[in-house]
N, C-alpha and C positions, 0 to 999 in steps of 0.2 A: 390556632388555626393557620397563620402564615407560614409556621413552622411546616405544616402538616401537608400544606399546599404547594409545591413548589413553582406554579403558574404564577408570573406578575403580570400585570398590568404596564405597559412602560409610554414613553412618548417621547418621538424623535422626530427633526427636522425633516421636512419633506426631501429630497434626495436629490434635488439639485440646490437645496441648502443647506445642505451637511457642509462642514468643514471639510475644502481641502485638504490633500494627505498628499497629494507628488512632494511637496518640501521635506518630509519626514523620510519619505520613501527613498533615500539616498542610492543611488544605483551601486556608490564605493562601499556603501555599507553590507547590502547584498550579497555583491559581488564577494567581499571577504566572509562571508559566512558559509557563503558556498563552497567557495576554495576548501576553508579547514573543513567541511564534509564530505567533502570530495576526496581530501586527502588523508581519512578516515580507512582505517584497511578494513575487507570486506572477508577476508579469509575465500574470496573465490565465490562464498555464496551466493544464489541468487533465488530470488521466490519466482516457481513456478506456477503457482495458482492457491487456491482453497485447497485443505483438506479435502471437504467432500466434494472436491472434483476426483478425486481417487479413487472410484468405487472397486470394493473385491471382485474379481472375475472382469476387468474388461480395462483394456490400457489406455491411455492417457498420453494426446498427445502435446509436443511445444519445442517451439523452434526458441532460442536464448541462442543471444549473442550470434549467431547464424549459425548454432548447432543443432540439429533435428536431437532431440531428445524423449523419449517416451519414460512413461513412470508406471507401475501398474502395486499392485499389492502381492507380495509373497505369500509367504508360509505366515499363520497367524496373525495378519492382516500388516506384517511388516511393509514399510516403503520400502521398492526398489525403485532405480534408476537406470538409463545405461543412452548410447549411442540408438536413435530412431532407424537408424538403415540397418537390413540383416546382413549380419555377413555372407550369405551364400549369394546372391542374386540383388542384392541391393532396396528388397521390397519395404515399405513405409510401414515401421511394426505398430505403428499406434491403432494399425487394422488389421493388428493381428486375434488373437484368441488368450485368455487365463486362462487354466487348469492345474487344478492342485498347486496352486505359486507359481507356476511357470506362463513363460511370455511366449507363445507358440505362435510361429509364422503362418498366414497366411497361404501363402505361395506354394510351399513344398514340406509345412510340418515342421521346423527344426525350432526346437526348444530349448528356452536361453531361462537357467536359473539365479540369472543373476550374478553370476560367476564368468571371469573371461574368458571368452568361444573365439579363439584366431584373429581376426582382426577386429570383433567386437568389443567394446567397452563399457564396461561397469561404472558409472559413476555415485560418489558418495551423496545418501539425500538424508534428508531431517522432516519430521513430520512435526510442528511442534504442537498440536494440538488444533490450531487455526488456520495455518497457511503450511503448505513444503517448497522445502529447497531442494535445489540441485547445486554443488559443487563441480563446477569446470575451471580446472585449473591453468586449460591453455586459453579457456579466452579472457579469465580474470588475470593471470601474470601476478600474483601476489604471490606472499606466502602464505601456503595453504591453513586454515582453522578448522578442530575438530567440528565444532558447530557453528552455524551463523552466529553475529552477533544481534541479539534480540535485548528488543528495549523491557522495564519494567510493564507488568502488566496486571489486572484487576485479579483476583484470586477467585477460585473458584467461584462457581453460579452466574457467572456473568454469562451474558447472550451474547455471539456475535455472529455476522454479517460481511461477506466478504462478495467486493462490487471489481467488475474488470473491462479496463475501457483500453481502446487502442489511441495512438495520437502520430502524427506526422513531427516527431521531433526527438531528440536524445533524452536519455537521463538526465541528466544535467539539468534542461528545460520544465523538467516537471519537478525535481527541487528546489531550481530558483522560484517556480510559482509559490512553494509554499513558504519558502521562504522571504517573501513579499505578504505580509498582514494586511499591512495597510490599505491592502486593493479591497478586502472583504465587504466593508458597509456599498461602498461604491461600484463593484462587479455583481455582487451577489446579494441587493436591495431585498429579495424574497426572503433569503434565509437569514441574514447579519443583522441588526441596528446598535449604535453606540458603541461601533467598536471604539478602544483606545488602546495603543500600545503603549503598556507600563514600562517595560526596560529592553533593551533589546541587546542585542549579542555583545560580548568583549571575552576577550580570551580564558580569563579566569571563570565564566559565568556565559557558557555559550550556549543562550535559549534566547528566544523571545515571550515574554509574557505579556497576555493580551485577556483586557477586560472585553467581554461581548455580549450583548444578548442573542439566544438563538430565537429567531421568529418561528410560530405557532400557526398563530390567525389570528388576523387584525390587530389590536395593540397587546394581544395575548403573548409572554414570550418568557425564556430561560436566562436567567443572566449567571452569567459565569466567569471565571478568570482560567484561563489556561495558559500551557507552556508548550511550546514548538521546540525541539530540540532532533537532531542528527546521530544517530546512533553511529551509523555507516554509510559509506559515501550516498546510498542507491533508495535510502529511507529518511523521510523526517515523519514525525512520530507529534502528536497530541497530547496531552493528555489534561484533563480536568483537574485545575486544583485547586478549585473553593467553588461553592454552589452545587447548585445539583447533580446527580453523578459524579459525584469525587470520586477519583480513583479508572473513569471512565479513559479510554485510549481510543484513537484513532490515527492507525499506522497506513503512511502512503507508503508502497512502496514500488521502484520504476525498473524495472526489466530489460532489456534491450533485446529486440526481437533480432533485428539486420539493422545495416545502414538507416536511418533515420526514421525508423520505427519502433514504438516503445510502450510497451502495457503497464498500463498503472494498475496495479492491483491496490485495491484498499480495504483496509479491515478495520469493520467499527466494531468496538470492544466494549460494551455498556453496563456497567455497575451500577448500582444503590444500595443502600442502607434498609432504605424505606422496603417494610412490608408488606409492601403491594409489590415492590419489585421482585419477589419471591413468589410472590403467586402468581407474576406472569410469566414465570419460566415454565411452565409447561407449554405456555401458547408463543412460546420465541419461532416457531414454526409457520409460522403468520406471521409473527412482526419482522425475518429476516427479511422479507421484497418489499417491505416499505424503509427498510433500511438501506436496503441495494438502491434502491430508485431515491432514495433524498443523496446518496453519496454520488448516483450516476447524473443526477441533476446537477449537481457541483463542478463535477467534473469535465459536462459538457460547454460549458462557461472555460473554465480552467486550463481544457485542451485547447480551446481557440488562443490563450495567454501563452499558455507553453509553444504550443506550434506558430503563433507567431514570430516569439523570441529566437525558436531555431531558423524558422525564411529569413531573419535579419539579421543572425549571426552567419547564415550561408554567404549571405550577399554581402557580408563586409559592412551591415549597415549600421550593427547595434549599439544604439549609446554608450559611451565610454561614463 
């Protein structure tokens, strides 16, 4: 029956008697994990939303890196991408019109298939099932990648859930959050208890692994062990591996709108073994906005940690 149940029962110190965690939380250790994700090449990619923000017949819009860009679906439900301004008059094409694949203006009709139109531009995107990119190669300065790099992920039948918040702070800010465990039992009391960090990054073995339970209700709760790891500078990535949902993923990943604005997109990726998890994929259409809504509860915690960190790195003030 324990086997069969994966609900425990747990008990944990009241939460202003948890063990502290600032002594473990080394800011030089951080600090260097971040660096080597940072300095991770991104091939240019960058995630501009869900999938199904992409619907056939009607364009898509997102500003990345301060470039207006629009996305809409071609021919056979192909992603396109290209530059958000028309080239004749300048008009905002994400209010333009689809038809038969094409990105039709607003303003005066002029239909862009995707193809360079004079001063307009085409840029490369990736659909990869769960999220799309857009490659911009003038605001990323790398060298360019056929595809993003994407971290492992559950195989087929899994559910997912993709949550989108904005934050007053860089990239950078919203990886150092994750890259900070140790805040979990102690920032996010509702959803975390007992967490412990098993190992944490060094050059040859750069992830953190982190025993937790996830809260339920009341002493009801999931205990698991996972790993935090960095694919690419702009991503750290989850993923379950022992307990329930093995195989399970949860990918942050931080965008840069403009200057000091940045959307976290996050994709919860949710796997099981378990035969009930298979009979609730029909109903994962239900369970995606209770996934949105626990990942945007986190996150609304999270952004005050990230956009703190960047007002005190603005002001010269952040601990060394």
């Amino acid at each position: 029956m324990r086997d069969r149940i994966p609900l425990r029962i747990y008990s944990s110190p009241p939460w202003r008697e948890q063990r502290p965690t600032w002594q473990d939380a080394k800011p030089a250790l951080i600090e260097a994990a971040l660096k080597r994700a940072t300095a991770r090449p991104s091939g240019n990619w960058f995630v501009a939303g869900a999938s199904r923000d992409v619907v056939k017949g009607k364009p898509c819009g997102r500003t990345i890196a301060g470039q207006e860009v629009v996305l809409w679906r071609g021919p056979h439900g192909v992603l396109m991408a290209g530059s958000g301004s028309c080239p004749h008059l300048g008009a905002p094409l994400c209010d333009g019109a689809v038809a038969e694949g094409k990105l039709i203006c607003r303003w005066h009709g002029l239909a862009l298939d995707g193809t360079r139109f004079g001063a307009w531009t085409p840029y490369p995107a990736h659909d990869d099932g769960v999220l799309v990119w857009v490659r911009l190669d003038q605001a990323g300065g790398e060298e360019p990648l056929p595809a993003p790099v994407l971290p492992e992920r559950p195989p087929a039948g899994a559910i997912d859930a993709v949550a989108t918040l904005i934050g007053r702070c860089d990239p950078e800010d919203v990886v150092a959050n994750r890259l900070d465990p140790w805040h979990g039992a102690w920032f996010h009391p509702y959803s975390f208890a007992n967490l412990h960090v098993l190992e944490t990054p060094t050059e040859a073995e750069d992830r953190f692994l982190v025993e937790v339970t996830f809260r339920l209700a009341g002493r009801v709760g999931v205990p698991v062990v996972a790993a935090f790891s960095c694919p690419e500078p702009r991503t750290v990535v989850m993923h379950i591996v022992e307990g329930e949902g093995e195989g399970s993923v949860v990918e942050t990943h931080a965008t840069p709108i403009r200057g000091g604005r940045t959307a976290v997109v996050e994709a919860t990726i949710a796997h099981s073994d378990r035969r009930g998890f298979a009979l609730a994929k029909p109903a994962a259409g239900a369970l995606r906005p209770v996934m949105r809504w626990a990942a945007a509860r986190l996150w609304r915690d999270d952004l005050a940690y990230a956009e703190r960190r960047y007002a005190l790195r603005r002001a010269g003030r952040f601990p060394d």
